[in-house]
C-alpha positions as CSV (number, residue, x, y, z in Angstrom):
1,X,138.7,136.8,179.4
2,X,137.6,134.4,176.8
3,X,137.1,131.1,177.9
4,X,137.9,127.7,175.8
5,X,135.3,125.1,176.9
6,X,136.5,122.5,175.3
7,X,139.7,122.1,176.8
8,X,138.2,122.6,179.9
9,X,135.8,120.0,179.3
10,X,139.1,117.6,178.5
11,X,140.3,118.5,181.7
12,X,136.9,118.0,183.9
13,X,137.1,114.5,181.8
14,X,140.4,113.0,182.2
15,X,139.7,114.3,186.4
16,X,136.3,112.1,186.6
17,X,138.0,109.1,185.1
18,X,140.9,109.4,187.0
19,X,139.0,109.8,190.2
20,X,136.1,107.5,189.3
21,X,138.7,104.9,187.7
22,X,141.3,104.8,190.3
23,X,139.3,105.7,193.6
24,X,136.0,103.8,193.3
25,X,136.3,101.8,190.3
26,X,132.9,101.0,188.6
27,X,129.7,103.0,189.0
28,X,127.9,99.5,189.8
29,X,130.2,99.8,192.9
30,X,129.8,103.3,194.1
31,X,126.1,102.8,194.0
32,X,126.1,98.7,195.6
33,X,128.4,100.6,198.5
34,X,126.0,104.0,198.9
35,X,122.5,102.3,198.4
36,X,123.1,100.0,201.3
37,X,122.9,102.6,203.6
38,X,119.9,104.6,202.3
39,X,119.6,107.9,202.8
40,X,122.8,108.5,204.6
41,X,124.6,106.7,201.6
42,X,122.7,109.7,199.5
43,X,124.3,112.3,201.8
44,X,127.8,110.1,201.5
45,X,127.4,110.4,197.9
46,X,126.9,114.3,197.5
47,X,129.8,114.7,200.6
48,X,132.5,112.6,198.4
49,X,131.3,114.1,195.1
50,X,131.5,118.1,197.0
51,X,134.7,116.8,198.3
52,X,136.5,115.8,195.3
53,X,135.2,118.5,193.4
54,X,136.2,121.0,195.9
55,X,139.8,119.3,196.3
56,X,140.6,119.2,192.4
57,X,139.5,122.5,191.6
58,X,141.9,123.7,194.6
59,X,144.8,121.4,193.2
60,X,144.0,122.8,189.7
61,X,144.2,126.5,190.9
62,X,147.5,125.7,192.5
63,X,149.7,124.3,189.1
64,X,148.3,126.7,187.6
65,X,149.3,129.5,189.9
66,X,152.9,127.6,189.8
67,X,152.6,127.5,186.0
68,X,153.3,123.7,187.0
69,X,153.9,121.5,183.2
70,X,153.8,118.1,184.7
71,X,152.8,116.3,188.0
72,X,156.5,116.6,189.0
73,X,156.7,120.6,189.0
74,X,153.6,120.2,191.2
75,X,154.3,117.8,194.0
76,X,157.7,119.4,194.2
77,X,156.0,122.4,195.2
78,X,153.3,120.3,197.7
79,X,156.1,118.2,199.3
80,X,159.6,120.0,198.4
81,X,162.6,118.5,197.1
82,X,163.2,115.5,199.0
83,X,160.0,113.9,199.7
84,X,159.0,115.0,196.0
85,X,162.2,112.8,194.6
86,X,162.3,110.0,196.8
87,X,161.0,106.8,196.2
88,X,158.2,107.7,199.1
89,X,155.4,109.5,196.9
């Protein structure tokens, strides 16, 4: 199997800025929130990062298991018809 890297990399890219972007805004943030609480914040950070990480790989596996083409296809399949077409999600 014959791996293409640099889509892959695209994809790992457009993750961390969607993640990073949307779910702790700037990096001055993440480390003004995590610093404060010293070592634990250190621990905090490698939990989220592991967590993340962990979740969007799993997510990933999914559509792609589904053959998913868009984000609709997917949380159709997460939440089933009605939740996935309401106005809810």
């Amino acid at each position: 199997m014959k791996t293409n890297w640099g889509a892959a990399f695209q994809i790992a890219a457009v993750y961390v800025g969607t993640v990073v972007g949307a779910g702790f805004a700037t990096g001055r943030e993440i480390v003004e929130f995590f610093s404060r609480f010293g070592l634990f914040g250190l621990i905090g950070v490698f939990m989220a990062g592991y967590i993340l990480t962990y979740m969007g790989a799993k997510l990933m596996r999914i559509a792609a298991a589904i053959d998913a083409r868009s984000y609709e296809e997917m949380n159709v399949h997460l939440f089933g018809n009605f939740l996935a077409e309401s106005s809810i999600l």
